[in-house]
N, C-alpha and C positions, 0 to 999 in steps of 0.2 A: 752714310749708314752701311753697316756692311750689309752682306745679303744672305741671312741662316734661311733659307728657304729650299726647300724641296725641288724646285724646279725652277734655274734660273730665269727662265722666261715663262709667265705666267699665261692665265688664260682668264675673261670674263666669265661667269655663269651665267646665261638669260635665260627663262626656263619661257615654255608657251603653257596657252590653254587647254591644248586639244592631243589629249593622247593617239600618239597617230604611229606607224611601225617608224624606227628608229634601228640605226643598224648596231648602237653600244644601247645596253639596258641602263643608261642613268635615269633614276629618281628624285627628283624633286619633292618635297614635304609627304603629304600622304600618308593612312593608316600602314601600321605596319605589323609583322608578326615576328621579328627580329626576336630570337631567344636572348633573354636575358637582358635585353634594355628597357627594365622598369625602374621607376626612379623609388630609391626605397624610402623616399618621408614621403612623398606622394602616393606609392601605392598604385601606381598608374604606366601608361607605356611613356616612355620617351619622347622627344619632339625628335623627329626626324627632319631635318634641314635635307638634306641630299644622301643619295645613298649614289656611289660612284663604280661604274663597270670600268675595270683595270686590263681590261683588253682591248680599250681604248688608245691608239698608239699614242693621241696627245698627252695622254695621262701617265702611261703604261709603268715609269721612269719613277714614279712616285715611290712605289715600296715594292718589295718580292715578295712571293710567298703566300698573296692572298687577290682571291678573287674580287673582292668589293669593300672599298672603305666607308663605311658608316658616319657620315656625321651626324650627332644626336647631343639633346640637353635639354634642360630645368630648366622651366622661369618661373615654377608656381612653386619655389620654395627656397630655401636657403643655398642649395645650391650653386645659385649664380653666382653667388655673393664668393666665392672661392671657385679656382683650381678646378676643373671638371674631368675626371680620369678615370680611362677603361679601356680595355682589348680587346681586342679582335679575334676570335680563334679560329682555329682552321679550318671550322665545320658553319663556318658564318656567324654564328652567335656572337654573344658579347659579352664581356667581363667588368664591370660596374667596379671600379679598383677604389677610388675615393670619389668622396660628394660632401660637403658640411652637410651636418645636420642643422635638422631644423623642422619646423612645423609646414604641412601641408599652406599656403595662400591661394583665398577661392575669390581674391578681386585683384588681383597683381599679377603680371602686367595690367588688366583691365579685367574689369565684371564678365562675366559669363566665357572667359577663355576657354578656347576650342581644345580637345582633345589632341587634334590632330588639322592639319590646313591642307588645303586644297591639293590634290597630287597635280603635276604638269611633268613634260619632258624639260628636257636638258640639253642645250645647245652651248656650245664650247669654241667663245671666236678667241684669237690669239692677240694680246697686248702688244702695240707697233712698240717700235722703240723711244718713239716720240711722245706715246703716250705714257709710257714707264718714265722716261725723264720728267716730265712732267710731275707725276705722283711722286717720285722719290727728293724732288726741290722741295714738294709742298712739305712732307716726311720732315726735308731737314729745313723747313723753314728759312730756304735761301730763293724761294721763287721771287722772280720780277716779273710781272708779264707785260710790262711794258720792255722788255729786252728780248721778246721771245717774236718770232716771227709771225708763230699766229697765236689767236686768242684762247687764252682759257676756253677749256669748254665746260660748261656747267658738271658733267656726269662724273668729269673728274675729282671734283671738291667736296665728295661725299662718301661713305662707305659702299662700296659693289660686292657683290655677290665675286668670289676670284679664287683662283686654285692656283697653288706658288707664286711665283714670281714677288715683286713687292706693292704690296694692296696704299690703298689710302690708309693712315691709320690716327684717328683720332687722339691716341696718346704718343701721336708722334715716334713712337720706338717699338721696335719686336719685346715681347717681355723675354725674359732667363727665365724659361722652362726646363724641368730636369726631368728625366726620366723615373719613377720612383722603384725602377728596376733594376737600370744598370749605372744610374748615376750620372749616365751626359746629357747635351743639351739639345732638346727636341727641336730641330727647324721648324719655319712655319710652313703650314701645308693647305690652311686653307681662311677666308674671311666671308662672312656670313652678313649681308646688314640686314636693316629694317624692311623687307620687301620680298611679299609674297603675294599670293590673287586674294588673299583676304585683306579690304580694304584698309581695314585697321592695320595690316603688319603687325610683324611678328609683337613687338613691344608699345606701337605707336609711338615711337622717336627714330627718328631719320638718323641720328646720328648714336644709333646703340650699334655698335658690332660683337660678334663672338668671333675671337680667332681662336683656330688650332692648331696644334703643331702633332707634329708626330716621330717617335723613336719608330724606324725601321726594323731595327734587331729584335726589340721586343713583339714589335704590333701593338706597341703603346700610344693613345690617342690623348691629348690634352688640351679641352676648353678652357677659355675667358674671357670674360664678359667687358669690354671695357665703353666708355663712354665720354663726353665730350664734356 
């Protein structure tokens, strides 16, 4: 598989429980007050997955031009179901560019879905190389592990929380994302799974992820939802 990603060698996301000082301001879930990401058939703010500090050296490599990238999206309406598109501007806000329409859902993902889920920090370990190979056999479905020196490890054969590099990915392939601004093809920038401090999770299925990718030139962000 080739590798359209933002950052050739990636990074886990682990977040903790206890907000504690940190030296990059990353965010985790959490209420938020982000201009401009409300979801407009919802009527509501945005899920916020992670909000990312880009002065970060690990990160830093990701895009120019802006202080923090926002990952945010829809589960309580039709938006999942497509393409999830919006920018970044240069005053931090957000630009809502495309969402399907659709009607507000007040039991999807599950009954009584939370506004917003639990804030934590953000800790950022770096993928070995033996773990990458790993993920990118399972990727192209040529893993043996009966030829591998050591054993599968469990953590690997599920969707993780991961910024660039190349994630586990349930439909086996990066999608062709276009930019709907200048027409190219958006790398992937980041993978999202089921797995937050709310025990249910984001969706309650282990194997839902949201990737994104991101056009640099624009500040064009694009979700989707894919599944097993």
């Amino acid at each position: 598989m080739l590798n359209y990603s933002v950052l050739p060698i990636g990074f886990f996301v682990a977040y903790g429980n206890v907000l504690g000082h940190t030296t990059y301001k990353h965010v985790f879930c959490g209420s938020h007050e982000i201009k401009g990401a409300i979801c407009h058939n919802c009527n509501k703010a945005l899920i916020r997955f992670m909000s990312l500090d880009l002065s970060d050296p690990k990160i830093s490599r990701v895009t120019s031009g802006m202080p923090y990238i926002h990952l945010l999206f829809c589960w309580t309406c039709s938006a999942s179901e497509d393409v999830f598109s919006y920018r970044i501007l240069g005053n931090g806000s957000v630009e809502l560019i495309y969402a399907k329409s659709g009607p507000r859902l007040y039991d999807f993902p599950y009954p009584e879905y939370p506004i917003s889920f639990p804030m934590a920090t953000i800790m950022l370990s770096q993928i070995s190389d033996s773990e990458q190979r790993v993920i990118k056999s399972l990727n192209a479905e040529t893993y043996d592990r009966f030829s591998e020196i050591d054993s599968i490890c469990d953590y690997l054969i599920k969707p993780r929380h991961q910024i660039g590099g190349e994630p586990y990915l349930v439909q086996k392939a990066f999608d062709e994302v276009i930019c709907c601004i200048c027409g190219s093809r958006m790398p992937f920038l980041a993978s999202i799974a089921d797995d937050c401090l709310d025990n249910r999770g984001f969706t309650g299925n282990k194997f839902v992820q949201v990737l994104f990718y991101l056009c640099d030139d624009c500040h064009m962000i694009s979700a989707i939802q894919r599944c097993d």
